[in-house]
C-alpha positions in Angstrom: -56.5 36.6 -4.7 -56.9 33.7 -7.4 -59.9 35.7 -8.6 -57.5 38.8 -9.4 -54.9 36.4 -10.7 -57.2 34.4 -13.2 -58.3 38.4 -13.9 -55.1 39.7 -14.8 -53.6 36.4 -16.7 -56.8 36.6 -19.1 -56.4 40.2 -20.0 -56.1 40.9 -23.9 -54.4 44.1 -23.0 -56.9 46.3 -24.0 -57.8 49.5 -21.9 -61.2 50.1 -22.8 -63.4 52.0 -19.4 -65.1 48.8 -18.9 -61.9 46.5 -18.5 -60.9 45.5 -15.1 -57.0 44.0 -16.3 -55.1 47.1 -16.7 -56.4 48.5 -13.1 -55.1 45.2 -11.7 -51.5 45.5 -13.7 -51.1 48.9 -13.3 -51.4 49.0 -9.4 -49.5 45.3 -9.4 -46.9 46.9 -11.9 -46.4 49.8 -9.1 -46.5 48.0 -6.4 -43.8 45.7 -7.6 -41.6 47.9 -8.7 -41.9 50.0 -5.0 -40.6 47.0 -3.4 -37.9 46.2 -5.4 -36.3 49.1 -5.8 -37.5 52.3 -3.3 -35.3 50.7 -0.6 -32.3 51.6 -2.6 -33.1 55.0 -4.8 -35.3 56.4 -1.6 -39.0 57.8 -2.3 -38.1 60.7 -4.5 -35.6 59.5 -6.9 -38.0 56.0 -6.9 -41.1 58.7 -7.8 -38.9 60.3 -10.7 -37.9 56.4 -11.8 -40.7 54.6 -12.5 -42.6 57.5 -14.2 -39.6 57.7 -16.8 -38.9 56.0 -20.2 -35.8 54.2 -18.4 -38.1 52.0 -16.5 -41.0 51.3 -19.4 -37.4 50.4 -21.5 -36.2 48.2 -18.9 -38.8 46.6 -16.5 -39.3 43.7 -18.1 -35.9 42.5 -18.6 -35.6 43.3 -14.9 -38.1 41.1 -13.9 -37.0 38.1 -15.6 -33.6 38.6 -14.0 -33.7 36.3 -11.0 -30.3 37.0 -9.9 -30.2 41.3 -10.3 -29.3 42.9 -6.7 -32.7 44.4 -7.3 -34.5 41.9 -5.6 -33.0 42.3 -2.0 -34.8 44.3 0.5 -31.6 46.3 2.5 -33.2 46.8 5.5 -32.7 43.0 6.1 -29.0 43.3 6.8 -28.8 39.7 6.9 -31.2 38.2 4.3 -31.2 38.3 0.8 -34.9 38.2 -0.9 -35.3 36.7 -4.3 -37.2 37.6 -7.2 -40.1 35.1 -6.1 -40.7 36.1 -2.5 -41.1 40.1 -4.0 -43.2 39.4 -6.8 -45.9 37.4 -4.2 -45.8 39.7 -1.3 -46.4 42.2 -4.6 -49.3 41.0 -5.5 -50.4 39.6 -2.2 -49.9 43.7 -1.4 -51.4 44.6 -4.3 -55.1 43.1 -3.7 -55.4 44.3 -0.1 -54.5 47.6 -1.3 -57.8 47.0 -4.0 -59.7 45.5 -1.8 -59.2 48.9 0.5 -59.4 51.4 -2.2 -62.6 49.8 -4.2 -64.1 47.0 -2.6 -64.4 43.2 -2.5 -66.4 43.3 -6.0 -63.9 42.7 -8.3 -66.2 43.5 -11.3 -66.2 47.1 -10.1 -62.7 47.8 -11.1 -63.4 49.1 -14.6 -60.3 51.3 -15.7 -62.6 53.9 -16.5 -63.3 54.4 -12.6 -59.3 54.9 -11.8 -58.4 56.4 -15.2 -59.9 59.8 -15.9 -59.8 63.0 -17.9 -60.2 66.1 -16.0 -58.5 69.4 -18.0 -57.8 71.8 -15.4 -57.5 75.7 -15.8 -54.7 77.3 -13.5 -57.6 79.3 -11.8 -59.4 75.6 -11.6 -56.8 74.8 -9.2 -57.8 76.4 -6.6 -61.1 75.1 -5.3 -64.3 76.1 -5.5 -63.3 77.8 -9.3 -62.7 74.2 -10.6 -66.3 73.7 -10.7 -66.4 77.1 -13.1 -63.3 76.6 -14.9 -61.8 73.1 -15.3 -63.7 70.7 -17.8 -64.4 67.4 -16.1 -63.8 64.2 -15.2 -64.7 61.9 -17.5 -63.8 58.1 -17.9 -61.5 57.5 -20.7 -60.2 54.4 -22.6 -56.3 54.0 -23.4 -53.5 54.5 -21.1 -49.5 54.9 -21.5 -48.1 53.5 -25.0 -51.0 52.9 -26.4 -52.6 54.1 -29.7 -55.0 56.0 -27.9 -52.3 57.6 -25.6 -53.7 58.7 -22.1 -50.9 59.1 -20.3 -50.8 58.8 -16.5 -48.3 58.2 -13.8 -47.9 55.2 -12.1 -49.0 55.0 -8.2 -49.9 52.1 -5.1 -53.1 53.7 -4.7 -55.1 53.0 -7.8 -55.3 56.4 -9.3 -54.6 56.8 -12.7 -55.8 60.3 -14.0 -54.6 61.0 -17.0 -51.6 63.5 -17.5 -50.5 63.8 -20.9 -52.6 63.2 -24.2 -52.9 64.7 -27.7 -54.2 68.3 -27.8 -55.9 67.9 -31.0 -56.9 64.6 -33.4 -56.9 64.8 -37.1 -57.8 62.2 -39.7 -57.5 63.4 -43.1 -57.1 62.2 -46.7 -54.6 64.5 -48.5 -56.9 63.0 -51.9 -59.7 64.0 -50.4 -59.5 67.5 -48.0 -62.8 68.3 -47.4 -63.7 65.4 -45.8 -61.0 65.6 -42.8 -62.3 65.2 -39.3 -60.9 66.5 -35.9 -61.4 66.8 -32.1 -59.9 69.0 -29.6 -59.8 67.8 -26.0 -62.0 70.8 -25.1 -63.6 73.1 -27.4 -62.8 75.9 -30.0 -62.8 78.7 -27.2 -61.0 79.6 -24.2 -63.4 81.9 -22.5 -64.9 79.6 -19.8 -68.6 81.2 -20.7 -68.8 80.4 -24.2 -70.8 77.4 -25.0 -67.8 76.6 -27.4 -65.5 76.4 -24.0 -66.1 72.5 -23.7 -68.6 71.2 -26.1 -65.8 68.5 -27.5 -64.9 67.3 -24.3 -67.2 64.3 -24.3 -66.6 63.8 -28.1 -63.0 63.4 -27.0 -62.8 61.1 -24.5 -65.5 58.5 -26.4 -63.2 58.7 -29.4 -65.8 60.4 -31.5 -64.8 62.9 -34.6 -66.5 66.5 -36.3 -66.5 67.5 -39.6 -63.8 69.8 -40.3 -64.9 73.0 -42.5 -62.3 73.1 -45.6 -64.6 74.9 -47.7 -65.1 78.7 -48.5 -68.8 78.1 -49.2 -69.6 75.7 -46.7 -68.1 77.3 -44.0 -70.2 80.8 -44.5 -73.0 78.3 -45.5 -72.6 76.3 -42.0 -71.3 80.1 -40.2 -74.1 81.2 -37.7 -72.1 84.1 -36.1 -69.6 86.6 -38.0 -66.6 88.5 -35.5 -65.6 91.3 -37.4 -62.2 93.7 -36.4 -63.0 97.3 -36.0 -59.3 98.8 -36.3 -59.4 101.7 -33.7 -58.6 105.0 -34.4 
């Protein structure tokens, strides 16, 4: 436990794969906020809680509230818990549940082995045509509010697979249009045969950009197939 402590407390806050702090606060950051408030808003208005903006406005100010009714486990009629006795059974909770899910070696809890990108067709939902038509997984940096925003909702079993990210990146000099770059989170076509289906996928998730083609002559210059529109008759 003083291991994952000294872990967590020297975290720059940074969610690059290779970091082991945001697997630790995440989970912690779950975990805690099961345990003060489930007991009182029940398992599926706690679920829809803690995945809102209401709780990423207000969990802070929470926690440094010693006295809020928050704290108090109701099932123990006659005991009230404070802040102090939840946030170590928390985090006491918290390592065990770690220590289950991906072992004793701490250095093996790299946020890129919880937090993942999979993109999932409806048909890819229904197993075995994921492995035809979904694109994925793949460890990816960033998380929720961040720059790089990877989305993901917050659980007690160390599984943050993202949810919600941008469907397309752009940087682009308005003085300057023909240098603009961009990446889709999958490729330029939607048929699941076309070598174009998912051949951004990895450019995506490593944070990697293509030149975009602004120009009339470079584009038939750089064009290796033409689709041409038959009107029928």
């Amino acid at each position: 436990q003083l291991e994952v402590y000294q872990t967590l407390k020297n975290w720059d806050g940074t969610h690059q794969t290779t970091e082991t702090g945001p697997v630790i606060f995440y989970s912690y950051l779950s975990i805690l906020m099961k345990n003060m408030m489930q007991d009182e808003l029940g398992e599926k208005y706690f679920n829809e809680f803690v995945n809102s903006h209401t709780m990423k406005n207000s969990y802070y100010a929470l926690c440094e509230n010693d006295e809020s009714p928050w704290w108090d486990d109701i099932a123990t009629k006659d005991y009230r818990e404070t802040s102090s006795e939840i946030i170590r059974a928390s985090f006491v909770e918290c390592c065990k549940m770690l220590h289950a899910k991906l072992g004793p070696n701490l250095k093996s809890y790299s946020w890129g082995k919880v937090h993942k990108l999979e993109l999932v067709h409806p048909i890819g939902r229904q197993k075995p045509f994921d492995l035809l038509f979904n694109i994925g997984p793949l460890p990816v940096s960033g998380g929720n509010e961040t720059i790089n925003n990877m989305g993901f909702k917050l659980n007690d079993d160390a599984d943050f697979a993202v949810t919600l990210g941008p469907a397309m990146r752009i940087v682009i000099d308005f003085a300057d249009v023909e240098q603009a770059e961009s990446v889709l989170p999958s490729g330029q076509s939607g048929y699941f045969f076309s070598k174009h289906y998912h051949d951004q996928f990895e450019m995506y998730v490593t944070g990697e950009f293509r030149k975009m083609l602004m120009n009339e002559i470079a584009i038939k210059k750089e064009s290796k197939h033409q689709l041409v529109f038959t009107p029928m008759e």
